[in-house]
TIRO-301596 format. One record per atom (N, C-alpha, C, O, CB): residue number from 1; residue in one letter; atom name; z, x, y. Coordinates in Angstrom, 1 decimal. Last residue first. Glycine has a CB too. Layout:
# residues N
FIDREN  seq  type  atom       w       u       v
FIDREN  NUM     a    CA       Z       X       Y
...
//
This chain:
# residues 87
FIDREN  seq  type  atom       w       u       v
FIDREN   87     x     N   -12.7   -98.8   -80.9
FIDREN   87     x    CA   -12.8   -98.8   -82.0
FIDREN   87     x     C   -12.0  -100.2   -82.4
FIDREN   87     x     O   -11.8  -100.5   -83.6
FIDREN   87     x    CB   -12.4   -97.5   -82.5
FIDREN   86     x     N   -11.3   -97.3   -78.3
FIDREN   86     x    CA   -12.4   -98.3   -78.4
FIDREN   86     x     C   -13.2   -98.5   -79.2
FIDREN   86     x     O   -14.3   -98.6   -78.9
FIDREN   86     x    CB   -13.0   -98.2   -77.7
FIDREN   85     x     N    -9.4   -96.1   -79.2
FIDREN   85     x    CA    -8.9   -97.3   -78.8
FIDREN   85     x     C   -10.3   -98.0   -78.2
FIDREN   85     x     O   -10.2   -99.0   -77.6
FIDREN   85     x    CB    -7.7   -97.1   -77.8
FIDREN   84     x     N   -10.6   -93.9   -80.8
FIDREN   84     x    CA    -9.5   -94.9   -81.6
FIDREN   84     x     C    -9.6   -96.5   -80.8
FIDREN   84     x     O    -9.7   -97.6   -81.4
FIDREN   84     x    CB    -7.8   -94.3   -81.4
FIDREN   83     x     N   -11.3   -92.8   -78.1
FIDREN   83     x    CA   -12.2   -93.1   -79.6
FIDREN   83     x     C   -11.5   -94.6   -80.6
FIDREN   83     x     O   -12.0   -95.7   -81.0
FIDREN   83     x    CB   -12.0   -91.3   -80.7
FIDREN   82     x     N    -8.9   -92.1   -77.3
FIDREN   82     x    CA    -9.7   -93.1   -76.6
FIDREN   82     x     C   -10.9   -93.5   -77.6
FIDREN   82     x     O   -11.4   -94.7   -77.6
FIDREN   82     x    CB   -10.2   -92.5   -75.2
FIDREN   81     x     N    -7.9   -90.1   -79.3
FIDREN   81     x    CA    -7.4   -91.4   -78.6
FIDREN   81     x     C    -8.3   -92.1   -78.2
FIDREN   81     x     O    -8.6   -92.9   -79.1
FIDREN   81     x    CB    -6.7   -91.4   -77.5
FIDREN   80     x     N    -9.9   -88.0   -78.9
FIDREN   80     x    CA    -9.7   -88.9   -80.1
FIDREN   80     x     C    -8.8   -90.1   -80.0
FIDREN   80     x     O    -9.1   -91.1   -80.7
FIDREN   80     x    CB    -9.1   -88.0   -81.1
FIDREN   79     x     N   -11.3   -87.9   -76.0
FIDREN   79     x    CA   -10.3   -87.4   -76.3
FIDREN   79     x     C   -10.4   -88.4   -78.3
FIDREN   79     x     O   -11.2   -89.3   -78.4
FIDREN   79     x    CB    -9.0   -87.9   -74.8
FIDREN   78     x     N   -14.2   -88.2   -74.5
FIDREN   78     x    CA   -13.6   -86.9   -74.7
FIDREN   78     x     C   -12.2   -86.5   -75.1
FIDREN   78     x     O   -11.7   -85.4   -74.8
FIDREN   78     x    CB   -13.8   -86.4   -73.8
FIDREN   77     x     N   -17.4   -89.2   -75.8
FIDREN   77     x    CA   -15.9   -89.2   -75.8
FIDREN   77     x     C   -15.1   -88.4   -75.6
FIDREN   77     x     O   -15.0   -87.5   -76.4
FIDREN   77     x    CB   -15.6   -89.3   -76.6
FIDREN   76     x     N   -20.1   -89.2   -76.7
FIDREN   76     x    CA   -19.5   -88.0   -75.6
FIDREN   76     x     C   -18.1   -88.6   -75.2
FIDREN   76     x     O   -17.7   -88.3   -74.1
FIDREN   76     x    CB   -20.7   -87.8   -74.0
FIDREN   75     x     N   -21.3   -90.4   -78.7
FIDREN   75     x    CA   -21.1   -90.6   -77.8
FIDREN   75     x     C   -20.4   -90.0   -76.7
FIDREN   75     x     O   -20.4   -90.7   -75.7
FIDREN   75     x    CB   -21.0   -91.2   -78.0
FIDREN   74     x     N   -21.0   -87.4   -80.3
FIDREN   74     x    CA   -22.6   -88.2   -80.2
FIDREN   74     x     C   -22.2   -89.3   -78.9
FIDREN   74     x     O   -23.0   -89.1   -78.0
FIDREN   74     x    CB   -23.2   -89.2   -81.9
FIDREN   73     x     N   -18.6   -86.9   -80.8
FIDREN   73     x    CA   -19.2   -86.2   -79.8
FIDREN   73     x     C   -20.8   -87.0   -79.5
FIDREN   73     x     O   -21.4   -86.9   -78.4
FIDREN   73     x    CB   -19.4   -84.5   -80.3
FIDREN   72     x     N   -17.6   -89.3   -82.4
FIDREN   72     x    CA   -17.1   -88.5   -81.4
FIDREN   72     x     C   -17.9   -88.2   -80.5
FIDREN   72     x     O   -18.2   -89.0   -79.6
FIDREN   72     x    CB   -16.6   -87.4   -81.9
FIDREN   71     x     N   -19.6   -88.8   -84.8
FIDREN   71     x    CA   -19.5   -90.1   -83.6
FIDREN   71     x     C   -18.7   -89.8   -82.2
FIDREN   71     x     O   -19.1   -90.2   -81.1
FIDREN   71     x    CB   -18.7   -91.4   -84.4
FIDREN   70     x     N   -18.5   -86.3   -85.4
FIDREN   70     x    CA   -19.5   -86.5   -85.3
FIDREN   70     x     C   -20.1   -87.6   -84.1
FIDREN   70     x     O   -20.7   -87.4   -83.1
FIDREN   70     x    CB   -19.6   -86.6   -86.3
FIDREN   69     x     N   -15.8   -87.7   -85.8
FIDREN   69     x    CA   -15.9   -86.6   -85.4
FIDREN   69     x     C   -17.3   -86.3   -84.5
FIDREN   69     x     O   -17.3   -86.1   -83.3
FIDREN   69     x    CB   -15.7   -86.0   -86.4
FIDREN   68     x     N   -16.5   -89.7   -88.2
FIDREN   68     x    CA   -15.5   -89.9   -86.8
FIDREN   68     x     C   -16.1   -89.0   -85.5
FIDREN   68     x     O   -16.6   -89.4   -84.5
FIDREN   68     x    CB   -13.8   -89.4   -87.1
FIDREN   67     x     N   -17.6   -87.5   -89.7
FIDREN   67     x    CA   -18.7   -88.9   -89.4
FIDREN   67     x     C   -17.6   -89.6   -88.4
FIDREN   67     x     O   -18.3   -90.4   -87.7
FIDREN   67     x    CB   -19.1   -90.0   -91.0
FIDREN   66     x     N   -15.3   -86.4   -90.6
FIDREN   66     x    CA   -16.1   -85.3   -90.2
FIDREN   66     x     C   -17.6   -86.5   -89.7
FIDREN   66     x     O   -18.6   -86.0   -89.5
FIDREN   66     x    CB   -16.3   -83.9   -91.7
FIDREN   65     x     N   -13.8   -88.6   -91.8
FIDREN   65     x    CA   -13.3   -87.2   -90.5
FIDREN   65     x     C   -14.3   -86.7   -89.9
FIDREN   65     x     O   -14.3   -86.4   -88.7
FIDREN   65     x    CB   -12.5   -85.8   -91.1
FIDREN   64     x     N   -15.3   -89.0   -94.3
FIDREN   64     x    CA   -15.4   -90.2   -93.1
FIDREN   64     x     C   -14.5   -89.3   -91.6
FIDREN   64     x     O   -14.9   -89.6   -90.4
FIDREN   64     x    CB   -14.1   -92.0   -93.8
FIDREN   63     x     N   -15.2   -86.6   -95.8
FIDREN   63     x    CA   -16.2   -87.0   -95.0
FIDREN   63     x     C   -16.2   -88.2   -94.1
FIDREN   63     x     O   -17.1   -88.3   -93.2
FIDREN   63     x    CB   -17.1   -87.1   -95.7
FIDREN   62     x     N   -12.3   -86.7   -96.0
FIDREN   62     x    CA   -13.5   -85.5   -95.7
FIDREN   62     x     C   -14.6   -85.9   -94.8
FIDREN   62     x     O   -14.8   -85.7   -93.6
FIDREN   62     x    CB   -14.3   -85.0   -97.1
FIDREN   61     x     N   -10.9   -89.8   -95.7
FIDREN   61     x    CA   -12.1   -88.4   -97.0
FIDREN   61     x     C   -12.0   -87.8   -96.1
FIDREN   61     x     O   -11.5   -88.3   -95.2
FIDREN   61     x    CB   -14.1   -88.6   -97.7
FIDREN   60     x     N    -7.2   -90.6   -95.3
FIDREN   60     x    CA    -8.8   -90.5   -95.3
FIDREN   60     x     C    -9.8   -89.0   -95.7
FIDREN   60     x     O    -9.6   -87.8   -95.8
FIDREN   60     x    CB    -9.2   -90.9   -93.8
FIDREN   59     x     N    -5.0   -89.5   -96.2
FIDREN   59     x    CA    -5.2   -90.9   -95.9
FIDREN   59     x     C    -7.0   -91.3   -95.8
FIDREN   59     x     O    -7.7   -92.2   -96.2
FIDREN   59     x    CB    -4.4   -91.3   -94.3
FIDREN   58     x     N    -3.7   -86.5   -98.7
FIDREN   58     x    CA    -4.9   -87.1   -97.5
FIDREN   58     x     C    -5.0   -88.7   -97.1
FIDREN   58     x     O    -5.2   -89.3   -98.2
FIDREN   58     x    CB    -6.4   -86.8   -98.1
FIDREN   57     x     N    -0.3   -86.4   -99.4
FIDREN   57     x    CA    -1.4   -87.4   -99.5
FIDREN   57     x     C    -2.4   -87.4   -98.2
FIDREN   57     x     O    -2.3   -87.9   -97.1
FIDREN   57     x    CB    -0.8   -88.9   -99.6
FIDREN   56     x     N     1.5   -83.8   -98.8
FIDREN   56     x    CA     1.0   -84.8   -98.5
FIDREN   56     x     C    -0.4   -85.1   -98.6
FIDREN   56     x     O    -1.4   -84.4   -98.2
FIDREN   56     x    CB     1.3   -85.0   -97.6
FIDREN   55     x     N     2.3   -81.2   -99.3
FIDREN   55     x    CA     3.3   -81.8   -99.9
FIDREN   55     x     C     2.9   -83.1   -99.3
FIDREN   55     x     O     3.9   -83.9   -99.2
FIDREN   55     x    CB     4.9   -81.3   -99.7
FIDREN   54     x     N    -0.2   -80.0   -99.7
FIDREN   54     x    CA     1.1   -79.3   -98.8
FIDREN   54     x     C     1.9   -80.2   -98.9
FIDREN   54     x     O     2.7   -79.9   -98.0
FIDREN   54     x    CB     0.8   -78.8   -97.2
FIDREN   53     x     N    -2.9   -79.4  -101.6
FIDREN   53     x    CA    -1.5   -80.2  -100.9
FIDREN   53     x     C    -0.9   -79.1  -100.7
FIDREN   53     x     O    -0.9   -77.9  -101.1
FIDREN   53     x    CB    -0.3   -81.3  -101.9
FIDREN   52     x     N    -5.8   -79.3   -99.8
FIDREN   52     x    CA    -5.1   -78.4  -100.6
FIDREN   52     x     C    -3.9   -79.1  -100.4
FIDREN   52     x     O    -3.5   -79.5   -99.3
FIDREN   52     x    CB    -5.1   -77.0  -100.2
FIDREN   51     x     N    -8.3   -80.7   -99.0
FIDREN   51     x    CA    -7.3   -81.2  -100.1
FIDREN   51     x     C    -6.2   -80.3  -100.5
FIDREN   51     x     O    -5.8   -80.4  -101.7
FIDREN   51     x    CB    -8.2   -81.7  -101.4
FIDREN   50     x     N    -9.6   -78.8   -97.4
FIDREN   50     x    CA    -9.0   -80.0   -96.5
FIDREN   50     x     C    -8.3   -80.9   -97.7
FIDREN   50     x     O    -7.9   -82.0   -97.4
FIDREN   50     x    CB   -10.3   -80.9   -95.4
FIDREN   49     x     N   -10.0   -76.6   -99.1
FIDREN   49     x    CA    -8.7   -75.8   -97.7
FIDREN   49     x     C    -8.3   -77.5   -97.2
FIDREN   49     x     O    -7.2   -77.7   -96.7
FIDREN   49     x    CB    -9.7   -74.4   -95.7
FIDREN   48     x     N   -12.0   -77.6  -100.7
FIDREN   48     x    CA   -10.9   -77.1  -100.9
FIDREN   48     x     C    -9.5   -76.9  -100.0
FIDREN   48     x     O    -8.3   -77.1  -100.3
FIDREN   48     x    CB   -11.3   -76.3  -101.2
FIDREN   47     x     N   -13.8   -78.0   -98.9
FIDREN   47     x    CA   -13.5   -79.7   -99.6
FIDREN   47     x     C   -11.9   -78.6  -100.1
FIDREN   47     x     O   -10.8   -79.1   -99.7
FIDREN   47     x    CB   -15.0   -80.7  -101.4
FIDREN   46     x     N   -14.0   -75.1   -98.1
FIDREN   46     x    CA   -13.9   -76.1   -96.7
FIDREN   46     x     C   -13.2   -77.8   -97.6
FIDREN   46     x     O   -12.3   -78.5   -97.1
FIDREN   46     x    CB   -16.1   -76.5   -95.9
FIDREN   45     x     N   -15.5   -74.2  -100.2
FIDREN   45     x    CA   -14.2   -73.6  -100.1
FIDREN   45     x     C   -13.5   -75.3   -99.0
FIDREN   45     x     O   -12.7   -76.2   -99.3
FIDREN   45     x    CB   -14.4   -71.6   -99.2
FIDREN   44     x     N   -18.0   -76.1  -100.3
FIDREN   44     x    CA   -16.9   -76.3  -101.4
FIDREN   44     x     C   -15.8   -76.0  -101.0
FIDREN   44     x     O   -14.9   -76.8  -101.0
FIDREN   44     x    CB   -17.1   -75.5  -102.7
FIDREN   43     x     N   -19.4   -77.2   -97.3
FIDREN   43     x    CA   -19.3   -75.8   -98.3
FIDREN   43     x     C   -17.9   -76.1   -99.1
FIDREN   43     x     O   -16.9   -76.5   -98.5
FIDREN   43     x    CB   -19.1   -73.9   -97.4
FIDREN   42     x     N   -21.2   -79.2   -96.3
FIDREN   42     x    CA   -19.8   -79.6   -96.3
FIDREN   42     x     C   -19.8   -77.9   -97.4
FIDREN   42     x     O   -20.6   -78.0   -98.3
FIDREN   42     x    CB   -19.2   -81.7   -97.1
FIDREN   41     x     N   -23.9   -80.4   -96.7
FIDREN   41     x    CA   -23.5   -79.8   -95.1
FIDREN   41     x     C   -22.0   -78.8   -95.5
FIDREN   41     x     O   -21.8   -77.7   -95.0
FIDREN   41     x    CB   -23.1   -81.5   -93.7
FIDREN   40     x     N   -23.5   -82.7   -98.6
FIDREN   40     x    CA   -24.4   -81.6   -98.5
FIDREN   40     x     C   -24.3   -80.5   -97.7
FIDREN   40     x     O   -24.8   -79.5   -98.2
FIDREN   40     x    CB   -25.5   -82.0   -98.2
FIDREN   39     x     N   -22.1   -84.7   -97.1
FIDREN   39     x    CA   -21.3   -83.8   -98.2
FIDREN   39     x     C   -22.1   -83.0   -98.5
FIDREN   39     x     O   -21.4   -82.1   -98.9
FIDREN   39     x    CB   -20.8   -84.4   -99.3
FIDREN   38     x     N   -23.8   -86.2   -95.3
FIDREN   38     x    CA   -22.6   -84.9   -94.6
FIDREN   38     x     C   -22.0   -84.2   -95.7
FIDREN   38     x     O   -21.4   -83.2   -95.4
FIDREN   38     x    CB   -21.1   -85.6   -93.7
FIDREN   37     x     N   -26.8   -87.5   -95.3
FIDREN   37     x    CA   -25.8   -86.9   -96.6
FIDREN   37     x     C   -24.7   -86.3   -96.2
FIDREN   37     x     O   -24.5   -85.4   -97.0
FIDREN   37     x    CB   -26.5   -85.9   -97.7
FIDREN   36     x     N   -27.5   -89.9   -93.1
FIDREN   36     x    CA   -27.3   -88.2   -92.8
FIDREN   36     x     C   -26.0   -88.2   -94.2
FIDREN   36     x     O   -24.8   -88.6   -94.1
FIDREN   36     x    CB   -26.5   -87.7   -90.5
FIDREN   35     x     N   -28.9   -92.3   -93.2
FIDREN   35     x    CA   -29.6   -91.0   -93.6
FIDREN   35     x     C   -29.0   -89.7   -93.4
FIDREN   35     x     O   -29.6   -88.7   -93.3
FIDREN   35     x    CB   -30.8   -90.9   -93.0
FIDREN   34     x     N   -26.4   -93.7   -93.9
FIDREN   34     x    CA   -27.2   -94.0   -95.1
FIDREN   34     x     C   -28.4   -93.1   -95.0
FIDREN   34     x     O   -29.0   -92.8   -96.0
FIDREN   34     x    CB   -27.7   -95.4   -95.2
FIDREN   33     x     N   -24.4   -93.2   -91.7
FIDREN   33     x    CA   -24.6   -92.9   -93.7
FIDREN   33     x     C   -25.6   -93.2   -94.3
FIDREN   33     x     O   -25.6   -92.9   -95.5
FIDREN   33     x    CB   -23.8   -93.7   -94.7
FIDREN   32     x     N   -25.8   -93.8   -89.8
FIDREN   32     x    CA   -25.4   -92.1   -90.0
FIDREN   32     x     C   -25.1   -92.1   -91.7
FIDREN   32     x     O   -25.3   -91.3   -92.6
FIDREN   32     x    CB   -23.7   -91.6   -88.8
FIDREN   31     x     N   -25.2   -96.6   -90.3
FIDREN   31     x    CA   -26.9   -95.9   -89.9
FIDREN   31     x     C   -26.4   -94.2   -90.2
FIDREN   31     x     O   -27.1   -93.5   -91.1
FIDREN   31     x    CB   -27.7   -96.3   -87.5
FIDREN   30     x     N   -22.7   -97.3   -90.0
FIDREN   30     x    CA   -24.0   -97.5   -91.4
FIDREN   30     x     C   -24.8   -96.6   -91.4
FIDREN   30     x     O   -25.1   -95.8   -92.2
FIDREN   30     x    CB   -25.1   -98.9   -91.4
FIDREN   29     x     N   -22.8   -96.7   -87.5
FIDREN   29     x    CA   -21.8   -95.5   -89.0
FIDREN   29     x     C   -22.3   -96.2   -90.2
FIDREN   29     x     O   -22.4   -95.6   -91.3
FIDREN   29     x    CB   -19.5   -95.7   -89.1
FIDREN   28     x     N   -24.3   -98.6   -86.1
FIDREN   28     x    CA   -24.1   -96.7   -85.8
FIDREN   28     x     C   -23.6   -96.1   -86.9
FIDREN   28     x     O   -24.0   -95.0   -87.3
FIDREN   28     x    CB   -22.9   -96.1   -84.7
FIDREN   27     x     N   -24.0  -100.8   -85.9
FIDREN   27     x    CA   -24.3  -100.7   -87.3
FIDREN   27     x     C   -24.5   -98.9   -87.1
FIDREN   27     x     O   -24.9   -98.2   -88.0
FIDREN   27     x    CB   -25.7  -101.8   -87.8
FIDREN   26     x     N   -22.9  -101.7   -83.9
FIDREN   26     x    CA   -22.2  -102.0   -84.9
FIDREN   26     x     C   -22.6  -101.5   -86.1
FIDREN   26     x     O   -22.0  -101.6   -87.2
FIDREN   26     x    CB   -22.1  -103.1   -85.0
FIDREN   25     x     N   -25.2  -101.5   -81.7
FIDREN   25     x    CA   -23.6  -101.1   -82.1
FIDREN   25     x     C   -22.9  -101.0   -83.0
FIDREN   25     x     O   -22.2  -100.0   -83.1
FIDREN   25     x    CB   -22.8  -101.6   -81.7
FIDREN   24     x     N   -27.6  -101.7   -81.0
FIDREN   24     x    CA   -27.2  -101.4   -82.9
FIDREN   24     x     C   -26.0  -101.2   -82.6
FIDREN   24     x     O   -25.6  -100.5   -83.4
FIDREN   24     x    CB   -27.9  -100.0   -84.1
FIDREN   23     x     N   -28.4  -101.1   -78.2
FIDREN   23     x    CA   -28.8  -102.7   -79.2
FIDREN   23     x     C   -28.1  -103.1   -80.8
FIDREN   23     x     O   -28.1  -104.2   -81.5
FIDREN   23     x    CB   -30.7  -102.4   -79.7
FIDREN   22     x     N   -27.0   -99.4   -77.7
FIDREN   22     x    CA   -26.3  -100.4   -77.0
FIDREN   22     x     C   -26.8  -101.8   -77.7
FIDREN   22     x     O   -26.2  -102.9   -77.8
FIDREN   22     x    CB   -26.6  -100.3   -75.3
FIDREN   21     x     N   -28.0   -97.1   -79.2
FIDREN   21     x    CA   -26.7   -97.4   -79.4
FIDREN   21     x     C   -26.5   -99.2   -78.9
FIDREN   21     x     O   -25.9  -100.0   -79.6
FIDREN   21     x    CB   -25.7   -96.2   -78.4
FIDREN   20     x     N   -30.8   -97.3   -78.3
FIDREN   20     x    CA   -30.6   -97.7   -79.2
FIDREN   20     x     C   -29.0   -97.7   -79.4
FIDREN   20     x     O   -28.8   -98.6   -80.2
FIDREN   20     x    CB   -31.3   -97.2   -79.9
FIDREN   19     x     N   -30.3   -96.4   -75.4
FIDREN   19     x    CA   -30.4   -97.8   -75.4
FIDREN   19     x     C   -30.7   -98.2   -77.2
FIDREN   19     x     O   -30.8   -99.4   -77.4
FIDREN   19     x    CB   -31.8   -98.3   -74.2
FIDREN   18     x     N   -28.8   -94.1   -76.2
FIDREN   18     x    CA   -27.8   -95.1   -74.9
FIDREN   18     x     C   -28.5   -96.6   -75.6
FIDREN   18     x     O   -27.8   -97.5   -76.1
FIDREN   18     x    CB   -28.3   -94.8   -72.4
FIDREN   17     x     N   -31.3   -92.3   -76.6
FIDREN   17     x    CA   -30.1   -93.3   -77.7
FIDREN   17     x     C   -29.3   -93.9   -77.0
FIDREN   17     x     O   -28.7   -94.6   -77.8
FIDREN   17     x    CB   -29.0   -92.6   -78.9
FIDREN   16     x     N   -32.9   -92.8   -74.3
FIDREN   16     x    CA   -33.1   -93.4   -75.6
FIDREN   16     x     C   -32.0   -93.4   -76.7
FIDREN   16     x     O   -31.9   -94.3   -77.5
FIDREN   16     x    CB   -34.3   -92.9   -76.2
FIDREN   15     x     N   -31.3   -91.2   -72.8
FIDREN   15     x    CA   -31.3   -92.4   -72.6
FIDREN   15     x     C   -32.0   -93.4   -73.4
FIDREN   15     x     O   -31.7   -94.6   -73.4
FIDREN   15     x    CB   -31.8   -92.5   -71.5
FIDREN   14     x     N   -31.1   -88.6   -74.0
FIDREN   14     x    CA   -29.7   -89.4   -74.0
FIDREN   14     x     C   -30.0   -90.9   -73.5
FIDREN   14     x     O   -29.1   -91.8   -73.6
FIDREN   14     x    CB   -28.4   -88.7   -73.1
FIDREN   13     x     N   -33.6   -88.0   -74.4
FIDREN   13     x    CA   -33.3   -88.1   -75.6
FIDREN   13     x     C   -31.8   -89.0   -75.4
FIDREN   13     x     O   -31.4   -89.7   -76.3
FIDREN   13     x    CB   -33.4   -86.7   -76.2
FIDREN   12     x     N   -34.4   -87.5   -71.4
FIDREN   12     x    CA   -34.8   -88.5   -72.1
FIDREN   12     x     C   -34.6   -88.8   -73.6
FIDREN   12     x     O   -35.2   -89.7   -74.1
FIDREN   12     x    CB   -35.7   -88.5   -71.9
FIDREN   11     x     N   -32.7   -85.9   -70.6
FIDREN   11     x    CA   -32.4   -86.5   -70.3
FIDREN   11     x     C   -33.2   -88.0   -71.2
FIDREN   11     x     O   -32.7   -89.1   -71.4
FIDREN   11     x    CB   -32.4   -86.1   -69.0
FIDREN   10     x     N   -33.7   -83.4   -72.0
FIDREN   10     x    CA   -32.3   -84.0   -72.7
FIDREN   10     x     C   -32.1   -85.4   -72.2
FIDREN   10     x     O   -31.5   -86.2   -72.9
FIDREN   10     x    CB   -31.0   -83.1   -72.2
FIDREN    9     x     N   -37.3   -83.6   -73.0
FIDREN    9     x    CA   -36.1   -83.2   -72.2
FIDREN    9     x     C   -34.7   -84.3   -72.8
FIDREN    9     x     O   -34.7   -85.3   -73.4
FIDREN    9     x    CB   -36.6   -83.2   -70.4
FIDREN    8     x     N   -40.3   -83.3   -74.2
FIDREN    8     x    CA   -39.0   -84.3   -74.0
FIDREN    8     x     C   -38.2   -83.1   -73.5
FIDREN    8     x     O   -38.4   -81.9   -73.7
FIDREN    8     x    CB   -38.3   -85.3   -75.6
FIDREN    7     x     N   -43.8   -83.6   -73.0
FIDREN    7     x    CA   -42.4   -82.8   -73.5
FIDREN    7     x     C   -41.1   -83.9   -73.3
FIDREN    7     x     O   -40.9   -84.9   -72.6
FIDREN    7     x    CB   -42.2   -81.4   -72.4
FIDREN    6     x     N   -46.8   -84.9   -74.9
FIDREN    6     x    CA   -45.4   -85.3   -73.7
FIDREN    6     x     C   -44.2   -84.5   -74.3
FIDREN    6     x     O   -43.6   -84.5   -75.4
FIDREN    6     x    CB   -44.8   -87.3   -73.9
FIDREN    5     x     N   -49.7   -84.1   -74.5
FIDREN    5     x    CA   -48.3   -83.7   -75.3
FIDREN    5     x     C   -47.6   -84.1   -74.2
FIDREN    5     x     O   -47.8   -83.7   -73.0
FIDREN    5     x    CB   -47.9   -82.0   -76.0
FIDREN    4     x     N   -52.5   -85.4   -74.4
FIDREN    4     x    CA   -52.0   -85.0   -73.6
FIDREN    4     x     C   -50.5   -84.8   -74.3
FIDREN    4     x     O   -50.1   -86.0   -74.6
FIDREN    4     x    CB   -52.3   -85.8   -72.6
FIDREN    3     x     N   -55.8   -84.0   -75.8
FIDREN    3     x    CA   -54.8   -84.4   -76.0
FIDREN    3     x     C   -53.7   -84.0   -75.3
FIDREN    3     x     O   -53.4   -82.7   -75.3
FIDREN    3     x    CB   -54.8   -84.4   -77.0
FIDREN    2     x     N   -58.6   -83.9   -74.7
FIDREN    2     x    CA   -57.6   -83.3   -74.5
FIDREN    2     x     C   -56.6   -84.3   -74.8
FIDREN    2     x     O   -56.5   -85.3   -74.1
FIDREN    2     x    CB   -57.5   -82.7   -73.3
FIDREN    1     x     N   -62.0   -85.0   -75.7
FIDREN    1     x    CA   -60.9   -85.6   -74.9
FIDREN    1     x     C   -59.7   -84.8   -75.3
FIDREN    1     x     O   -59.5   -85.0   -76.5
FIDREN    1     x    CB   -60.7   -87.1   -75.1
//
């Protein structure tokens, strides 16, 4: 008996996370932390150039910017405002 391989395509990778986003809302930026390490990803010079003072206090990490960001584009947002304001 032939085993039948189901190809995936984009369309079916954005409608399966639509419908896991829409069941786990709240727990999306748990879920990206606890399996995606982003400080592994992250090259030393890069932690360097985004703490370098310039005569001001960072307000937030590195890595919670770059897991905004991320979330950003994963739901296809297209301004950082509007991110904010449906947050």
């Amino acid at each position: 008996m032939p085993i039948s391989a189901k190809q995936l395509n984009c369309c079916d990778v954005s409608t399966d996370f639509d419908k896991f986003y829409h069941q786990n809302q709240n727990n999306l930026l748990s879920l990206l932390d606890q399996f995606v390490d982003i400080s592994t990803f992250i090259p030393f010079s890069f932690y360097q150039r985004y703490y370098a003072h310039f005569g001001k206090k960072r307000d937030f990490s590195l890595e919670s910017m770059l897991r905004f960001f991320i979330l950003k584009n994963l739901l296809s947002i297209p301004t950082v405002d509007l991110l904010i304001t449906l947050s």
